[in-house]
C-alpha positions in Angstrom: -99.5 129.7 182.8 -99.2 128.4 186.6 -99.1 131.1 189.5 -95.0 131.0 189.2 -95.3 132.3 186.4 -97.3 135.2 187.2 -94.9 136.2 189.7 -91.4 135.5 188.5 -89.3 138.5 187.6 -87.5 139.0 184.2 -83.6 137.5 183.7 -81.4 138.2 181.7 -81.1 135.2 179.8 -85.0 135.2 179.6 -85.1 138.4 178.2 -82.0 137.8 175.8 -84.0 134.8 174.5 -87.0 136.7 173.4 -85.5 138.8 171.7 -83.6 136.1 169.8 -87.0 134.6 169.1 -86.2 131.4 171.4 -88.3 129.4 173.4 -86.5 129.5 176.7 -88.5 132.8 178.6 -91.7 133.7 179.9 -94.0 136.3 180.4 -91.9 138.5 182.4 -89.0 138.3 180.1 -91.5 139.1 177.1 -93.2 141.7 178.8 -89.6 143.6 179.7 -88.6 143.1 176.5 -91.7 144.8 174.2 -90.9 147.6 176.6 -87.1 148.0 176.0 -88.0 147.1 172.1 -90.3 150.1 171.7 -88.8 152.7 173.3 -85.1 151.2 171.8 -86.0 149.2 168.4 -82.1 148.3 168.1 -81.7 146.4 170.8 -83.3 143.0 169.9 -80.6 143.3 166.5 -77.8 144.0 168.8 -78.8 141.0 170.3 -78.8 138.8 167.5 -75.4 140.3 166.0 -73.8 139.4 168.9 -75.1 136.2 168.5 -74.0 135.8 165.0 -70.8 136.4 166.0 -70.6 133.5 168.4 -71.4 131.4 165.9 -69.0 132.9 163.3 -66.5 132.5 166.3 -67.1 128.7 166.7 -66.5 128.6 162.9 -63.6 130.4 163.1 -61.8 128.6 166.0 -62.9 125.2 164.3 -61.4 125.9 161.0 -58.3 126.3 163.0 -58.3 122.8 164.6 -60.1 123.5 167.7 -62.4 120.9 168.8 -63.3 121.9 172.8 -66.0 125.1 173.2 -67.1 126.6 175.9 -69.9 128.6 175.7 -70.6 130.4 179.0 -73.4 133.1 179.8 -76.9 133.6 179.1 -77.6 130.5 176.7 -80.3 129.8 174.1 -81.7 127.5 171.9 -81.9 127.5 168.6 -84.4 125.0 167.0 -83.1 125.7 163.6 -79.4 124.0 164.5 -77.8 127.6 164.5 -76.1 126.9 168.0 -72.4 126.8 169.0 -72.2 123.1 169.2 -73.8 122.8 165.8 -72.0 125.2 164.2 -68.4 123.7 165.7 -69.2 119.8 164.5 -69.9 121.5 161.0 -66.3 121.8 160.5 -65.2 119.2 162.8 -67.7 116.7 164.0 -66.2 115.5 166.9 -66.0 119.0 168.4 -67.2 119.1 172.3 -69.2 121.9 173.7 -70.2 122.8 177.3 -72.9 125.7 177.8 -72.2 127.4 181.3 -75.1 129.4 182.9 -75.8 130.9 186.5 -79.4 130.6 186.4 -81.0 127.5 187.6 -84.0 128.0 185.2 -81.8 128.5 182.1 -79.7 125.3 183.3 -82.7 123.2 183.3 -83.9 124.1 179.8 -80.1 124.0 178.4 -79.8 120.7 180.2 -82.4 119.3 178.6 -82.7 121.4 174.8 -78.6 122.1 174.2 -76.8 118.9 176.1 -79.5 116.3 174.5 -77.0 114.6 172.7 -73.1 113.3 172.6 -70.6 115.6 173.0 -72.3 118.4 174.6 -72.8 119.0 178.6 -74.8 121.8 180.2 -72.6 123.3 183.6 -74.6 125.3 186.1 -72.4 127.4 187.4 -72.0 131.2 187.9 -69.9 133.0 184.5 -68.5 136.0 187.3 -66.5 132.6 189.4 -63.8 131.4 187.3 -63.1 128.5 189.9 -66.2 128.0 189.9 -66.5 127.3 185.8 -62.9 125.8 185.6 -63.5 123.3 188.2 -67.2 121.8 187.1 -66.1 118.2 185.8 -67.1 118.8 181.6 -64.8 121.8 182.1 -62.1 120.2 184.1 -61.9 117.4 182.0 -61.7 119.5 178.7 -58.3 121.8 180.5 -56.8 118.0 181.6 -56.3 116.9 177.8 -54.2 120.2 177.4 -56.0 120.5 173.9 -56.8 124.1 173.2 -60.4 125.7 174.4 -62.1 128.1 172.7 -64.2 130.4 175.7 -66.9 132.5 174.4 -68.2 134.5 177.3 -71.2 136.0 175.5 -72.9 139.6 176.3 -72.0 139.1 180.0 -69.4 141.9 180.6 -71.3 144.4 181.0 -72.7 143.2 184.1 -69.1 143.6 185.6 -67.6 146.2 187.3 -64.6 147.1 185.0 -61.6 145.8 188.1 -63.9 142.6 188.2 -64.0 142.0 184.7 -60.2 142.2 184.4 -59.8 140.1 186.6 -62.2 137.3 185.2 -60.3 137.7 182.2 -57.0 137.2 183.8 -58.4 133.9 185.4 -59.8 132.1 182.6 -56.9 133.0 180.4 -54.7 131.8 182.8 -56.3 128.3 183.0 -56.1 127.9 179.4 -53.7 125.8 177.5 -51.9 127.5 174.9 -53.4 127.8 171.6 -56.8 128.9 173.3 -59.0 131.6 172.0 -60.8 133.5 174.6 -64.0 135.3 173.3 -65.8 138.3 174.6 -68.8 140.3 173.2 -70.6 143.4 175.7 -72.8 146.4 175.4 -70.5 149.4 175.2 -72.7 151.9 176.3 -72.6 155.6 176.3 -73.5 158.4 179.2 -75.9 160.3 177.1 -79.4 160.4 178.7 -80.6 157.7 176.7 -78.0 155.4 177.0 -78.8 156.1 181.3 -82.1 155.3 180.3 -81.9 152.6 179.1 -79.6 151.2 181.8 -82.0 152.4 184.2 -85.1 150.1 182.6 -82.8 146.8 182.0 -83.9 145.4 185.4 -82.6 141.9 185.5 -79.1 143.3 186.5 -77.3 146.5 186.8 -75.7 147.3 183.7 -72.0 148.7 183.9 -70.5 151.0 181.3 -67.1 150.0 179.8 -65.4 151.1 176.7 -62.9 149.7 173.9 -60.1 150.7 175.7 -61.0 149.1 179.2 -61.7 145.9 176.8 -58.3 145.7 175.3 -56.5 146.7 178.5 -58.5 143.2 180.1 -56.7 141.1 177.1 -53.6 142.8 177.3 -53.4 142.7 181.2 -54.6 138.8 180.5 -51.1 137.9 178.7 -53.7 137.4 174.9 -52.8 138.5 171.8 -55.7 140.3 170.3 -56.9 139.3 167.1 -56.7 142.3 164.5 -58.7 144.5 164.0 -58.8 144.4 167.8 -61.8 145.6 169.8 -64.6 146.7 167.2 -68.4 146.1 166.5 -69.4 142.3 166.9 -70.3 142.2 163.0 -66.5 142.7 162.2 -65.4 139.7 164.1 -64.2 137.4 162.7 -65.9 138.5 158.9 -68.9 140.4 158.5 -72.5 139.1 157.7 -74.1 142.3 158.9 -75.3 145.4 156.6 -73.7 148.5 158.7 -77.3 150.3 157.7 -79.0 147.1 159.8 -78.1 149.2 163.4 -78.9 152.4 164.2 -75.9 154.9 163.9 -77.0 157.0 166.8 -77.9 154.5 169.4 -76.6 155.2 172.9 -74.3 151.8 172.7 -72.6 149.2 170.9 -71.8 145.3 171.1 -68.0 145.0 171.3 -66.5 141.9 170.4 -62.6 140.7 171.0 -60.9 137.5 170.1 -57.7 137.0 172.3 -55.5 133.9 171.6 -53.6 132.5 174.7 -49.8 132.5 173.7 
């Protein structure tokens, strides 16, 4: 471990990582995330349900004809294959996918472990700028073909301050050519003590609390249609490969997940 190391604060897509058993974090990120793990066990299988449903997403919008994915937020590899690109070209295997991510670190690795091969690009660009996303050339030339996209902004929501995050919305879904599928999945969490607490201890970046309402009203106010059965736990979107008994019944939050298509 070099000195940089030593000193380097946790992220959020560090932290995400470890807990989805990755390889793309370091000892900061590990450190934070024991801590949150111990005093909040279901926090690493949130994580990795709301990873499961990206890749159930992928599947979904593939088996519909889509062949252009964005995947934008804290990204990870997954040395077993079980990525969004992956998952996409196992239905159609032309499919395209560009990962998006703010975080020059997380760039580098995605660069390097997610855009290895043809038909994937890695875009470092910050998820909270639309323009920013929409204009970076792999994502500009994707919206030129007018083919539709499917835009999975993954477990980055809740870092938004509800008007913000309406407004994303809006502006992605505006860029989109019909037939798109826009994707969200966030930490719904409560204002219980513990659910405070445990915004006060995820360091990496303030966590905002939303709920399934504000969710739908960002669709709707976005011209989608919402997928039934609408805004609900990520393991009912789109079918379910989680036991209900796998998460905790009483923890202080939840991981949302909405599929809105663009008219």
């Amino acid at each position: 471990m070099d000195a940089s190391e030593a000193v380097r604060r946790p992220t959020v897509h560090g932290t995400y990582d470890y807990w989805l058993g990755g390889t793309m974090h370091m000892r900061a990120d590990r450190e934070l995330g024991r801590a949150i793990e111990e005093e909040f066990p279901f926090v690493p299988v949130h994580v990795r349900a709301a990873k499961e449903f990206h890749l159930r997403t992928a599947r979904w919008a593939a088996e519909r004809g889509i062949d252009r994915f964005v995947r934008a937020g804290a990204v990870s590899w997954d040395g077993s294959g079980r990525n969004v690109h992956e998952t996409a070209r196992s239905v159609i295997p032309s499919a395209r996918t560009v990962y998006v991510t703010r975080d020059a670190e997380a760039h580098g690795w995605a660069r390097v472990l997610l855009a290895g091969g043809p038909g994937t690009a890695a875009v470092h660009a910050t998820v909270e700028r639309p323009a920013e996303v929409l204009g970076a050339p792999p994502v500009a030339a994707m919206l030129a073909e007018g083919r539709p996209v499917c835009l999975i902004i993954g477990m980055m929501l809740h870092f938004t301050e509800g008007g913000d995050a309406a407004g994303r919305v809006a502006a992605y879904a505006a860029a989109l050519p019909p037939g798109s599928v826009v994707v969200v999945s966030l930490s719904l969490l409560d204002d219980s003590p513990r659910g405070r607490r445990l915004r006060a201890i995820f360091t990496p970046a303030p966590v905002h609390r939303h709920t399934a309402a504000d969710v739908t009203g960002w669709l709707e106010g976005a011209g989608l249609e919402i997928v039934p059965p609408g805004v609900c736990d990520v393991r009912l979107l789109p079918g379910c490969g989680w036991a209900a008994e796998k998460l905790n019944p009483r923890a202080p939050s939840m991981i949302a997940g909405a599929l809105g298509l663009v008219p």
